[in-house]
C-alpha positions in Angstrom: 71.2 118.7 124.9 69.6 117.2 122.0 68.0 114.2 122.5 68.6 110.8 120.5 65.4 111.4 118.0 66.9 114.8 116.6 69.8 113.6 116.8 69.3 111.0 114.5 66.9 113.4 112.2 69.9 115.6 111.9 72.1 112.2 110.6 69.5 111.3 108.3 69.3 114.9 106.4 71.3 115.8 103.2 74.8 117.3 104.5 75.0 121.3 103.8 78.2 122.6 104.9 78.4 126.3 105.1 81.0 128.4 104.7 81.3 129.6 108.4 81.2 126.5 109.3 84.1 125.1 107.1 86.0 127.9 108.3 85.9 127.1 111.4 87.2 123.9 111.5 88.7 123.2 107.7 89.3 119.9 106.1 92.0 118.5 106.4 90.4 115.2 105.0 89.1 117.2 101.7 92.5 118.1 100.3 93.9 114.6 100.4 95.9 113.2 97.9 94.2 111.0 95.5 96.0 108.3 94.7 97.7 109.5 91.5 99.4 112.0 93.8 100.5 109.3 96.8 104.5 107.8 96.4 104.2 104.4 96.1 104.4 101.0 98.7 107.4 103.2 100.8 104.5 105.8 101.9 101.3 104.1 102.2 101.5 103.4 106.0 102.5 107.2 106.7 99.9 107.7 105.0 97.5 105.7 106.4 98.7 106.7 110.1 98.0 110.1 109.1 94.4 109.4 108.1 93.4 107.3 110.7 94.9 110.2 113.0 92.4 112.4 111.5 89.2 110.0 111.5 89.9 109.8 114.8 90.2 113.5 115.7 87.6 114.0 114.2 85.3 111.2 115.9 86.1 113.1 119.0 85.3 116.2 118.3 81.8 115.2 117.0 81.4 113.5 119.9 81.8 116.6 121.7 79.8 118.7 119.5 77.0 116.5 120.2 77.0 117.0 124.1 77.3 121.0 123.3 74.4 120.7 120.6 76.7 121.6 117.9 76.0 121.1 114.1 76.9 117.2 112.8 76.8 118.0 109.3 80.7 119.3 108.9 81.9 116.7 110.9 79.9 114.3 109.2 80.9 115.5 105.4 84.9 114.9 106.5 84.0 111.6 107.4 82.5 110.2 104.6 85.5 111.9 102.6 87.4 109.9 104.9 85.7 106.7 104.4 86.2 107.7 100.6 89.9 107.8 100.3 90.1 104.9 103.1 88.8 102.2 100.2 91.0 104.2 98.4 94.1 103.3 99.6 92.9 99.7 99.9 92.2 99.4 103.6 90.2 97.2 105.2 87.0 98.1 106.4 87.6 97.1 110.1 90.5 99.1 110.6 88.2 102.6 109.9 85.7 101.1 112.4 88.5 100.8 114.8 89.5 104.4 114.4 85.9 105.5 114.6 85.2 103.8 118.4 88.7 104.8 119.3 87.5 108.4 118.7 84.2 108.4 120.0 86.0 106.9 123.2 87.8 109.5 123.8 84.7 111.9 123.4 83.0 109.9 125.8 85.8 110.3 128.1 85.4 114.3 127.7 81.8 113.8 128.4 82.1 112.4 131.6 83.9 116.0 132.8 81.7 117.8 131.3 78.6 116.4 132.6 77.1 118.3 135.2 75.2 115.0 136.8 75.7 111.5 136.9 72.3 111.3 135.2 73.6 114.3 132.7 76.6 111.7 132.2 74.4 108.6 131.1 72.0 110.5 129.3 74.9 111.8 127.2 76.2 108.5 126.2 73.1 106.9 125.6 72.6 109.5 122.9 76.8 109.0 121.6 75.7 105.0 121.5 73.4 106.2 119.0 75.1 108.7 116.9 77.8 106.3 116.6 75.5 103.7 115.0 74.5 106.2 112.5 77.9 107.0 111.6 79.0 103.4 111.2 75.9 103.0 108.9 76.9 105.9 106.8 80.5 105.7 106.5 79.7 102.1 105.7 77.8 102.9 102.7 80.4 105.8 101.6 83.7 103.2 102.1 81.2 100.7 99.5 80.2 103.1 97.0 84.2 104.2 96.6 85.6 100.1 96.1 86.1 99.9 92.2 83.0 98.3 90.4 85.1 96.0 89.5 81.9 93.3 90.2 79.6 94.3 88.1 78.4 91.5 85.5 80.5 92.9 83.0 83.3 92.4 84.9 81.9 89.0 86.0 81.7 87.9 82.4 85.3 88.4 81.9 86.4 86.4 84.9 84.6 83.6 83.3 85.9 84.3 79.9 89.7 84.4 81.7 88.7 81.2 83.3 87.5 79.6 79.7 90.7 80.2 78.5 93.0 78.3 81.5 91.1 75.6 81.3 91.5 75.5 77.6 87.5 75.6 76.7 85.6 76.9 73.8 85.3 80.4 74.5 84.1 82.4 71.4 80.4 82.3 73.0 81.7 83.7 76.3 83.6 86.4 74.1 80.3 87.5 72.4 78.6 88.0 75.8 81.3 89.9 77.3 81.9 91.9 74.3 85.5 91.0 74.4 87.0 90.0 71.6 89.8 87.1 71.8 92.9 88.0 70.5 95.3 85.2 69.0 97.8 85.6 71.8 98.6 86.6 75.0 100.6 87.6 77.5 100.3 85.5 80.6 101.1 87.1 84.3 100.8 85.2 87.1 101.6 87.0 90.1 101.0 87.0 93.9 101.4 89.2 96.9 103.9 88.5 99.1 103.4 89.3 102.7 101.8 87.5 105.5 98.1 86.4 105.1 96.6 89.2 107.4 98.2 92.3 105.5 96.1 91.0 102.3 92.4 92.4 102.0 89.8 91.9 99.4 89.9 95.9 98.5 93.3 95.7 97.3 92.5 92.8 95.1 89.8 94.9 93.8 92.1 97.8 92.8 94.6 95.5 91.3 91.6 94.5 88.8 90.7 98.1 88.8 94.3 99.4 88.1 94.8 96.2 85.0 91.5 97.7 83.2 92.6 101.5 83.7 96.1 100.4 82.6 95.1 97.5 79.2 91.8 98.4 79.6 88.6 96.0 79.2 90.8 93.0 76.4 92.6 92.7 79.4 91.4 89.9 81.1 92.2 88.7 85.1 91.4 86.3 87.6 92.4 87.7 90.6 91.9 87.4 94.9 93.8 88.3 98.0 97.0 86.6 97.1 97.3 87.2 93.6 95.9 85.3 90.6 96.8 85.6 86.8 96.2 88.1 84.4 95.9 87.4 80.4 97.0 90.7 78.3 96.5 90.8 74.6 100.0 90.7 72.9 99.2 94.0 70.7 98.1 95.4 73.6 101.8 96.0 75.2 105.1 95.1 74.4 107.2 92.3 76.0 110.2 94.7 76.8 107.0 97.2 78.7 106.0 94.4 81.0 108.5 95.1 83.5 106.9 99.2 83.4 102.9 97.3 83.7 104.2 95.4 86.8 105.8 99.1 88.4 102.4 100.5 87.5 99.8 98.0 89.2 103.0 98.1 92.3 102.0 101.4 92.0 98.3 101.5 91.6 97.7 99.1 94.5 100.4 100.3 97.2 102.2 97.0 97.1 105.2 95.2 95.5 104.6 91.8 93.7 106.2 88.6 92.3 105.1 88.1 89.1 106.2 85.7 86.4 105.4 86.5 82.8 104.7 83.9 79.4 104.0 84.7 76.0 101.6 82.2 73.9 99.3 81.5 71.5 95.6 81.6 72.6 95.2 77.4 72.0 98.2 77.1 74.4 97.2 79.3 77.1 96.1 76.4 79.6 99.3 74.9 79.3 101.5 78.5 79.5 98.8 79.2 82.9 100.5 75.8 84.7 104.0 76.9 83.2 103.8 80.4 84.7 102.1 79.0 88.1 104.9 76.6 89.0 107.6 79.5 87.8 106.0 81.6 90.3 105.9 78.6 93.3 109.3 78.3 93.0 110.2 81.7 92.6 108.1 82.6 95.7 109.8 79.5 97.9 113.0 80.5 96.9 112.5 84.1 98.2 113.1 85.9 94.9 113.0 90.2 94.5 109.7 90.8 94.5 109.5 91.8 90.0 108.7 90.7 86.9 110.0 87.7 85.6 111.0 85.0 82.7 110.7 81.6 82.5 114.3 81.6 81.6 115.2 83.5 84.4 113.7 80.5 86.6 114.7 77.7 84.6 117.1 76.6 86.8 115.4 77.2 89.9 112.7 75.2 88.5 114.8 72.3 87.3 116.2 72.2 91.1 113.4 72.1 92.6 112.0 69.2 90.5 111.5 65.6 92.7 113.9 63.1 92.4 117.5 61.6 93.2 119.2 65.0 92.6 117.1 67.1 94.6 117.6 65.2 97.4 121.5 65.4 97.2 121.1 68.9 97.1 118.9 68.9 99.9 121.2 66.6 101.8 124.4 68.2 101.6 123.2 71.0 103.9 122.0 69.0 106.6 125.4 68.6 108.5 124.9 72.4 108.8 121.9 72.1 110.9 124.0 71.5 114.0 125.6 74.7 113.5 122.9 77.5 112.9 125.8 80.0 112.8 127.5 78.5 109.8 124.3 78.6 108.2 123.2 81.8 108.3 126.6 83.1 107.3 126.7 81.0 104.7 123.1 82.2 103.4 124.5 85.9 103.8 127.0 85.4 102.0 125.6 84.0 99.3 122.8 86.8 99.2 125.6 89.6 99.5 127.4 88.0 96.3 130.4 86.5 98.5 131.5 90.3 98.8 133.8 88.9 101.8 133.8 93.0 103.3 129.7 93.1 103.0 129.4 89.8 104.5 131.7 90.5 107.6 129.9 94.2 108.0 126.7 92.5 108.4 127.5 89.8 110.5 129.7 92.2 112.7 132.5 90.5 112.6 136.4 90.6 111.4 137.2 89.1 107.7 139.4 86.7 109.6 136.7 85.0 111.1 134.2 85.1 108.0 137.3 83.3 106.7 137.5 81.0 109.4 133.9 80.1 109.0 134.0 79.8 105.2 136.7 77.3 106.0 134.5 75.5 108.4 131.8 75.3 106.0 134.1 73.5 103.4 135.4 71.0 106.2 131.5 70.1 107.0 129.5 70.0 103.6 132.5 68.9 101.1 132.0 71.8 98.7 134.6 74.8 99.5 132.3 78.3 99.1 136.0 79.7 97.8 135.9 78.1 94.8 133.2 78.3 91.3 132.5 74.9 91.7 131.9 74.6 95.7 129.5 77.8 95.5 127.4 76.9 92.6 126.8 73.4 94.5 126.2 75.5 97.7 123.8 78.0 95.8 121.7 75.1 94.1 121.4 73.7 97.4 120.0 76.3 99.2 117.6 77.0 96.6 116.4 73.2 96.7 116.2 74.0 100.5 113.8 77.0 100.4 111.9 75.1 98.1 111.1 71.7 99.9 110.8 73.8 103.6 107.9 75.9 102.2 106.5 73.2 100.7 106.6 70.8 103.9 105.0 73.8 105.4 102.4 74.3 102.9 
């Protein structure tokens, strides 16, 4: 059995795969999909089960090989490939570490049988405690080198210049630095991730930067973290009627589906268009909107709901009789999000027509405003959107 000094000379040497070697155990790692090739947000955990599968065969098996004395290099190679299309995909750094120790456990595990000692046993996984250092140090590096260099002080310059503009400051000297030029006008995105907290990493908002650049390329300026941010595209640069195709394409590019709300204006007025399209997007997100691109005019209303004072809270109070009756409630919110198609609404609550009927009729009798009629539901609608609104922002 090697010992843990060659074993960590072998780690430290340039990889050289031979043929034989790939033959006998061939990559599945190499011939993955970039990420041109992957579908979109439906396939990227499939896709991510099935590379973590791998990682971790493969951690086992090199656990193995190092108990029998077997070549590293091969193994090693798919791994770093692995750690390659992991920041690929956008996944956090922890999660490969997880599927590393998970497979070197379950080499150590085969170890123990194959030992021929108790001694035999510890010596072995002394020697696996180190080789799994070495891996973590060199799949570290190979996950780093693959995130977009979206950081470098190019980039860096442009975040500045982005910021320059929000704020409404002098910018031209920040444009000759970056080698941007400002263009008279702009269209403004701001846009966030929807999702809970924990399913947002820094990787994928370094590919969203990364997929804006590839898409506008470097006039294209953005401010953007973990939740989202705002992005500032030159008006030349794409049409208004191919913003709804950008927003598909960074969906695309990063995995993910966003909210974003879009606002055309001139340069001067870009600090002012930034709040505009930030308070859109509040609302939108508190209202629980379809996850696309949107106007200002398609949120006007939703905005001017959602505004403080005597109006919003009569909206807001004509739902509170319904809070003693949590069923009325939620069939009311169904039925309003199916359209008040009566035979949708009844299929998804599982019951008869007669009693969505019954309870629509309830609902009238408790709130004052009959969902049955134009009037009653638009009253209904506004108030459940004034709802959403305040509830988030109690929370938040």
């Amino acid at each position: 059995m090697s010992s843990s000094v060659e074993q960590s000379q072998t780690l430290t040497r340039p990889v050289e795969v031979s043929g034989a070697r790939e033959r006998e155990r061939p990559s599945r790692i190499e011939a993955w999909p970039g990420p041109s090739r992957r579908a979109a947000a439906g396939a990227a955990r499939t896709e991510f089960e099935a590379l973590r599968a791998e990682v971790v065969r493969v951690c086992t098996d090199l656990a193995v090989d190092g108990f029998r004395g077997q070549d590293f290099a091969p193994a090693l190679h798919e791994l770093e490939l692995a750690a390659r299309h992991w920041a690929t995909l956008g996944l956090d750094l922890d999660r490969l570490q997880q599927a590393i120790h998970t497979g070197f456990r379950r080499g150590a595990e085969r170890l123990t049988q194959l030992a021929r000692t108790p001694s035999e046993a510890v010596a072995a996984l002394r020697d696996q405690l180190d080789l799994l250092e070495s891996v973590h140090v060199r799949l570290t590096r190979a996950y780093s080198h693959q995130l977009p260099t979206t950081t470098s002080h190019i980039h860096a310059a442009t975040r500045t210049l982005a910021v320059a503009l929000l704020r409404g400051e002098h910018a031209d000297p920040l444009a000759r630095y970056s080698g941007v030029a400002i263009s008279t006008r702009y269209h403004l995105i701001a846009l966030e991730i929807p999702g809970p907290v924990k399913s947002r990493s820094a990787a994928i908002a370094s590919r969203l930067e990364a997929a804006v650049i590839r898409r506008c390329g470097p006039r294209a300026l953005s401010l953007l973290g973990v939740e989202g941010g705002t992005v500032l595209i030159p008006e030349d640069l794409v049409a208004e009627d191919d913003l709804g195709e950008l927003i598909r394409d960074l969906e695309t590019g990063i995995g993910r589906a966003v909210v974003a709300v879009a606002v055309t204006a001139a340069t001067s007025d870009i600090a002012d268009a930034g709040r505009q399209a930030h308070d859109f997007l509040d609302v939108a997100i508190a209202t629980r909107v379809e996850p696309r691109l949107y106007r200002s005019s398609e949120l006007s209303l939703y905005y001017q709901l959602t505004r403080p004072g005597p109006a919003r809270d009569a909206l807001s109070a004509l739902l509170s009789p319904l809070e003693d009756y949590p069923e009325l409630a939620h069939t009311l919110i169904t039925h309003l999000a199916n359209d008040t198609n009566r035979r949708r609404t009844a299929s998804e609550l599982n019951v008869h027509t007669n009693t969505l009927d019954y309870r629509l009729k309830r609902i009238h009798q408790i709130t004052g405003c009959d969902p049955c009629t134009a009037a009653g539901l638009w009253r209904l609608r506004s108030a459940l959107i004034v709802r959403s609104y305040t509830q988030r922002s109690s929370v938040t």
